[in-house]
C-alpha positions, 0 to 999 in steps of 0.5 A: 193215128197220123194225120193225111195231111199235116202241116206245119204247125205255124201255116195250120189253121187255128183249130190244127194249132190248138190240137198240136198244142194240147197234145204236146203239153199233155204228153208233157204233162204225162212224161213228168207223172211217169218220171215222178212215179219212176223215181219214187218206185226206185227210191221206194224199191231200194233201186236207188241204192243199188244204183247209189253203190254201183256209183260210189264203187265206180268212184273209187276205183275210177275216180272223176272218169266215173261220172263222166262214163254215167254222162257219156252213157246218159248222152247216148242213151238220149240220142237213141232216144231221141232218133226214135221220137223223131221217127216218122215211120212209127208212132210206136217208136216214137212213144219208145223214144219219149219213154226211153229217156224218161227212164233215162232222166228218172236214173240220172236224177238219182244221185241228185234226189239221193243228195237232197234227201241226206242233207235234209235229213231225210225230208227232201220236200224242204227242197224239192218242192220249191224248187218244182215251184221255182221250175213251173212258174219259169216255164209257165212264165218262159211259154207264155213269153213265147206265145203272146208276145210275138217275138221272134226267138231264133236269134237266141240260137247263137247263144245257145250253142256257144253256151252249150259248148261253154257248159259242156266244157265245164261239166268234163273238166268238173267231172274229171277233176272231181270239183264241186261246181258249186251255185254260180254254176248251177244258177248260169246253167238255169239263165241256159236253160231258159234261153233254150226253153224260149228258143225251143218252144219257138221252134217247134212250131215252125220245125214241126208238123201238126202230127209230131206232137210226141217229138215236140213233146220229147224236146220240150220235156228235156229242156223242162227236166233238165232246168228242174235238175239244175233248180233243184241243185242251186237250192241245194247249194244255197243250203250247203252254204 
């Protein structure tokens, strides 16, 4: 139920604060079940392989312009999703939204968990659970550096959108000349991400009122998920060398 009278999240009164907050990370915390359970079902469910052929025919025939229309569509499926969790008018939509780009994420982190697992031999947890380990205690470490030292994190956005351009220019030129991006990018990437989860978790509590938790939860999980994807591929490049 929405709140009559919400406020913003850095003028509410503690107790308002406090149950924005436990609200949001637990959406959070429900987003990536529901992403974790998304992606055993595929793998479970020979999904993943249907969508790994589709892929690896669209590479034939279109060559590096094949991934980069998987990312076009992926970006706009995460707009669409995102104006449906920032919709104010319906806590349905908003729901829809979350939910929308956890399939989303579940779908792209195929081909990543497809790769770990075949150059593991089939035993992707060499991999997978340090890397989740790497990414809770950076998030756990990032959040609290946020909430008990005080600093004011918005001069980090400058950075953010120069570095966002900088990585989006990488991934176009990556995807369309077929190269491996290797560790150097992977591990400048997650140097990215951190700056972002600084700022963004800064951020929601002076852009978001105390009723906007499934948004404040949808920021927070694509920075979150998208700092696993780029752990999870540094160590896998660390293996392959």
């Amino acid at each position: 139920m929405y709140e009559s009278n919400p406020f913003i999240v850095a003028e509410a009164p503690a107790a308002d604060r406090a149950a924005f907050y436990r609200r949001t990370y637990a959406h959070v915390a429900g987003a990536f079940a529901a992403f974790g359970a998304l992606l055993f079902f595929f793998f479970a469910s020979g999904i993943a392989d249907t969508v790994m052929t589709g892929l690896s025919s669209m590479l034939k025939s279109m060559g590096g312009f094949a991934w980069l229309i998987v990312m076009l569509a992926f970006w706009g499926g995460t707009y669409a999703a995102q104006s449906l969790a920032a919709n104010r008018a319906s806590r349905g939509a908003q729901y829809a939204g979350l939910g929308l780009y956890v399939v989303l994420e579940a779908l792209i982190f195929i081909p990543l968990i497809w790769m770990v697992s075949l150059k593991t031999q089939g035993n992707p947890a060499q991999i997978l659970l340090p890397a989740c380990g790497v990414t809770a205690a950076l998030v756990v470490g990032l959040s609290v550096a946020v909430f008990f030292t005080g600093v004011d994190f918005s001069f980090l956005r400058v950075a953010i959108v120069i570095g966002s351009i900088c990585a989006l220019g990488a991934v176009i030129v990556f995807s369309l000349m077929g190269i491996n991006p290797g560790t150097w990018f992977a591990l400048a990437m997650i140097v990215l991400m951190a700056t972002v989860i600084l700022y963004q978790t800064w951020m929601i509590k002076d852009s978001c009122e105390t009723d906007q938790h499934v948004f404040a939860a949808f920021i927070l999980f694509s920075a979150f998920v998208t700092l696993l994807w780029y752990v999870i591929s540094f160590f896998l490049g660390r293996r392959e060398d």
